[in-house]
N, C-alpha and C positions, 0 to 999 in steps of 0.2 A: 839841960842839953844846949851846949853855944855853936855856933857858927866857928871853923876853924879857919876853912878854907872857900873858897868860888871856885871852882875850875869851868872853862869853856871849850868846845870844840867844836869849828864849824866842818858842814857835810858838804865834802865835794864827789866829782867824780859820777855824779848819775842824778844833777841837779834837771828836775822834770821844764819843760819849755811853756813857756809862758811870760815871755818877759815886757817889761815897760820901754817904751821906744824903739830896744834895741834890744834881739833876741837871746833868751838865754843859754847862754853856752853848758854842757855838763859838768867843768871846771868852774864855774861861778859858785860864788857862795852866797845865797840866801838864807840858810837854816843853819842854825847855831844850838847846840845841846848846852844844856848847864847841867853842875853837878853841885851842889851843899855839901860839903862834908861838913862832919860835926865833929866833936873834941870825944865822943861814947863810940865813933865807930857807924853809925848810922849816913845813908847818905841820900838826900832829894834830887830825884829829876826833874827838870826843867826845860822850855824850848822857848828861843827866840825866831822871829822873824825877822830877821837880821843878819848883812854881813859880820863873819867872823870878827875882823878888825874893828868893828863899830861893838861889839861887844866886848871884847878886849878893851879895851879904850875904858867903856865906860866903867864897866869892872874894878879900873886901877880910880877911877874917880870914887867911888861907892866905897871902895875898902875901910875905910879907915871909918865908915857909919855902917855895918855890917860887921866887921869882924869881932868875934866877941860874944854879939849880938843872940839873945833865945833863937832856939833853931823851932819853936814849936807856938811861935807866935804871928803870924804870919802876915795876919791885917795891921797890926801897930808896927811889927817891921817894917811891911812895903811902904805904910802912909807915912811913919818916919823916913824914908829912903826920898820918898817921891816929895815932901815939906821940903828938905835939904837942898833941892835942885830948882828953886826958882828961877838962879842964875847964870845954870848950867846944861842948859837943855830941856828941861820937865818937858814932855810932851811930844819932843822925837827920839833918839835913840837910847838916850839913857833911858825913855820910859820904856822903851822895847824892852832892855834889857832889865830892866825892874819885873816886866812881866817871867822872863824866866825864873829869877829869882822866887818869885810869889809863887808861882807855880811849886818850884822845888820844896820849897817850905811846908806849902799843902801836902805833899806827898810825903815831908817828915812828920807833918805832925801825924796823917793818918798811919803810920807804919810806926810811931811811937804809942798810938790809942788803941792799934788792933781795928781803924777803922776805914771801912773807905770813903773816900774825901766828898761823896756826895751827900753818905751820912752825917758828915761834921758840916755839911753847909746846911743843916735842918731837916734835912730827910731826902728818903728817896721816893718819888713820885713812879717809877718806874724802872724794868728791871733791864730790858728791853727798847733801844733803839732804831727806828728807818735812818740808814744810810744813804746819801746819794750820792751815785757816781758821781765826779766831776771832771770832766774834760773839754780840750780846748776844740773848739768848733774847726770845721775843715772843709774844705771844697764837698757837697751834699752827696756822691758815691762814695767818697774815705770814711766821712761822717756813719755813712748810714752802717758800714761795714763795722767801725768801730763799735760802736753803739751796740751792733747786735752779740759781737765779741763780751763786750762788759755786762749784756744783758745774759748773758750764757754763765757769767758768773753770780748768777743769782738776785743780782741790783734792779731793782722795780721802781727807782726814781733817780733822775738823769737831771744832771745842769749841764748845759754845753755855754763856750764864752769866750767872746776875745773871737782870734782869729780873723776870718773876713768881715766881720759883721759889722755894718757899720761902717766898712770902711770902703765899701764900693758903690750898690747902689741897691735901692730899697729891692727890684726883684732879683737882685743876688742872699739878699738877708730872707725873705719870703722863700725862695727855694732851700736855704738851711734848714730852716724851721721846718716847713714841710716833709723834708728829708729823716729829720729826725724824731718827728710823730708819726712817720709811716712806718718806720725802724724799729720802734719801742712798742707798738699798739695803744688803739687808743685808751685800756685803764692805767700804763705807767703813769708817774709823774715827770715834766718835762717842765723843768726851770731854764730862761736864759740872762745872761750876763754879758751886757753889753760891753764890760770893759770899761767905762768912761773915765777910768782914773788913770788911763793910759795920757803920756806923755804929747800937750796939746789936741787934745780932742775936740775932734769941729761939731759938734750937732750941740744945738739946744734943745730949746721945751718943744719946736711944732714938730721935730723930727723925734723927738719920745713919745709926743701924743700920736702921732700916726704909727710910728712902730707898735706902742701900748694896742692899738686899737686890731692892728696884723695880729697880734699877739693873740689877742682873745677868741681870734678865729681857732687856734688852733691846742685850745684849753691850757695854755701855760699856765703854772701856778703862778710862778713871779715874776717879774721883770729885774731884773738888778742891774745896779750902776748904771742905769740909762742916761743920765747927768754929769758933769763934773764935780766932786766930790765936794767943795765949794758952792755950790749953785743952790742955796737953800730955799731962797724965793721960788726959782723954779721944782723944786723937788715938791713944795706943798701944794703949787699948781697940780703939777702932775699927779699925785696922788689924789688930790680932790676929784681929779676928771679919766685918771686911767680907768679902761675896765679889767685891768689885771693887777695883783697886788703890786706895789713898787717897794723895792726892797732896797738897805744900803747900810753903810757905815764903816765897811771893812780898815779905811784910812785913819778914821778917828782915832785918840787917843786919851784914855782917862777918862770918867763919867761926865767931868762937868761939858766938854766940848760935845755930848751929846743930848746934853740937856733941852737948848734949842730945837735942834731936831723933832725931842719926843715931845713936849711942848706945843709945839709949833706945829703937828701932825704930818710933817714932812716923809713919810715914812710908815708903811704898811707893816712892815718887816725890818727889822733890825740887827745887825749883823755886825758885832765887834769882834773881834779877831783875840783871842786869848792871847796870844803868842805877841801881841803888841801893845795890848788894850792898859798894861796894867796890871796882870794877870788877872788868875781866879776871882782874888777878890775884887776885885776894881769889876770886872766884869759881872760878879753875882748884884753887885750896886745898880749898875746898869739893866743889867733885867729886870728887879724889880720894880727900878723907875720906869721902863717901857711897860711892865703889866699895869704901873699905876695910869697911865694913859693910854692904854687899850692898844698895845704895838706888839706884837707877836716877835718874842726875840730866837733868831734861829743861829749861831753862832757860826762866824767864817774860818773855816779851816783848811787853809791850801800853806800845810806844813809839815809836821813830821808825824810818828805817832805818837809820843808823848803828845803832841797837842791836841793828837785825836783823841786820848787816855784823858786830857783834862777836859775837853770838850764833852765829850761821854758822863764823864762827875756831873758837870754842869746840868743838862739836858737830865740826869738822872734827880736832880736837886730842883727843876725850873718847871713848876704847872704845865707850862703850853709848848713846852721845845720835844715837840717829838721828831724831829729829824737833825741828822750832824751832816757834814760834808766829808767827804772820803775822796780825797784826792788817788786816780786811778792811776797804775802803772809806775807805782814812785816809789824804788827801794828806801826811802827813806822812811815809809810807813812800813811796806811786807815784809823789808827781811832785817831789819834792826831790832827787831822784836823778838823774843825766844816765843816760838809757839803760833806764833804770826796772830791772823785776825781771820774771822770764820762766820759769814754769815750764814744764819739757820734756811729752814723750809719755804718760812712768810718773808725769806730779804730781809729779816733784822740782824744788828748785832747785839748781843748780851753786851750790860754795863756790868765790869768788872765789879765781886765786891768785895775784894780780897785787900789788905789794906793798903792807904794809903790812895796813889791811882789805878795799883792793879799791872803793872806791867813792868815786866827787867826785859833789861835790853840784852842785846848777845853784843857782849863785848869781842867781837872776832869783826863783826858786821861794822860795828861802829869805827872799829879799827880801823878795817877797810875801806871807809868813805872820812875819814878824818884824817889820813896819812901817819894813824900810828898812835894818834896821842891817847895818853893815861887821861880817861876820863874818870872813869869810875875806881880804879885803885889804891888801897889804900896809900 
């Protein structure tokens, strides 16, 4: 089975807000879908974190080391793809878009084995997933209302992030927090997200250690991005001396840039982003490496549902990842999906294990938030 074709399509039109400097509009494009088609008729989905045009782009660079190419080999395809690119990016957009790729490839070989992709990454440790809401913090009345909305949908663990936090003054951040541990009660789980890879970020290490220390009044599980994504020296401080776990990585890109890190104990928690990392495989490297040095890898996902659907393989494949992130209120996960997503009685979701990732899209949905284009067609 070869590789015939790429195709991409980026999602506009209901793009969720959250942006770096400057906020994002629902016409922005962030999320990019890929398609494999193969030369048998078979085709892999895939997702970038990435503008459309950056995908495109890279695409037309990759062609001609891809086309052709087993459609059912997936780790010697991407690390071929990703060799080729010393001098053309490795490690920003073109690895984005490698990660779609990788992704998609998983999903052919599982749907050419009859298996699901957490089974072909060695097994599945679990059948069953904890989701967490994730949404963007908000003046402590919006907060607390929203919160209790998404908690009526079933979700018993909450990351709130970004927003004011951080950017006004410590008891503006202390009444978020508060806000939204009164909201959840106290057995949810309540992760926050400082955001710190936002666009010149003024706080270092004494304003993470005292936030850290706020933090633990109010049983956070983690602390994220408290730092500049950069700032390693500081990150190992801070993990030595928070009393909440410190969690990060979401920027990195490819195992070796997080080798340091896990190495170095910089990092409680470990968070590479499928959808950029490199894909699945580049990202199964990476877990491993964190369980080799005692780092709990929890995978970031503020994307589409394909990258929920590879995130889930993952967690399904990974000893210690019992929780995914679930980006709340974002047709780009609820309604692109035939069938949607359904969490049970205990707030889980079932990991697909039907083959491949487990999940078609509704080509109508997708239509609608890509202006039309033939993704999936033969």
């Amino acid at each position: 089975m070869k590789i015939r074709e790429i195709r991409c399509c980026g999602l506009r039109g209901a793009t969720p807000e959250g942006g770096w400097s400057n906020e994002l509009q629902p016409e922005d494009c962030v999320h990019t879908l890929v398609a494999v088609h193969t030369d048998e008729g078979l085709v892999g989905l895939g997702s970038v974190f990435t503008a459309e045009s950056l995908v495109r782009a890279a695409l037309g660079v990759l062609e001609p080391l891809y086309r052709g190419e087993s459609a059912l080999e997936p780790e010697r395809v991407s690390e071929k793809l990703h060799q080729h690119m010393f001098w053309l990016g490795r490690g920003g957009s073109i690895t984005h878009a490698i990660s779609g790729i990788d992704i998609a490839l998983w999903d052919l070989l599982g749907k050419a084995t009859g298996q699901p992709v957490g089974r072909l990454l060695g097994g599945r440790y679990r059948e069953r997933v904890q989701p967490y809401a994730s949404l963007l913090m908000d003046e402590p009345a919006a907060l607390s209302d929203h919160l209790q909305r998404v908690a009526a949908d079933g979700f018993r663990a909450f990351k709130i992030g970004w927003g004011p936090f951080g950017r006004r003054d410590a008891a503006t951040d202390e009444a978020i927090v508060r806000a939204a541990r009164e909201a959840i009660g106290p057995d949810a789980k309540l992760m926050v997200d400082a955001g710190a890879s936002d666009a010149h970020w003024p706080h270092g290490y004494k304003w993470a250690i005292n936030t850290a220390r706020m933090l633990a009044a109010y049983d956070v599980t983690w602390f994220e991005e408290a730092l500049q994504p950069d700032a390693i020296e500081d990150s190992i401080r801070l993990r030595e001396h928070s009393p909440v776990p410190i969690a990060g990585g979401e920027v990195l890109t490819r195992r070796q840039a997080f080798r340091p890190w896990l190495v170095g104990r910089a990092l409680d928690i470990v968070q590479p982003d499928v959808t950029k990392v490199g894909g699945i495989s580049e990202e199964r490297r990476i877990a491993w490496m964190a369980e080799d040095h005692g780092v709990r890898f929890i995978p970031h996902g503020w994307n589409t549902a394909v990258g929920l659907a590879a995130d889930l393989q993952l967690a399904s494949a990974i000893p210690g990842t019992n929780l995914v992130e679930y980006l709340t209120g974002s047709p780009f996960i609820d309604e692109i999906t035939l069938g949607g997503w359904q969490l049970d009685d205990e707030g889980l979701l079932a990991i697909p294990d039907s083959p491949g990732l487990g999940l078609e899209l509704d080509p109508d949905a997708v239509a609608k938030y890509s202006g039309g284009q033939r993704l999936l067609e033969p």
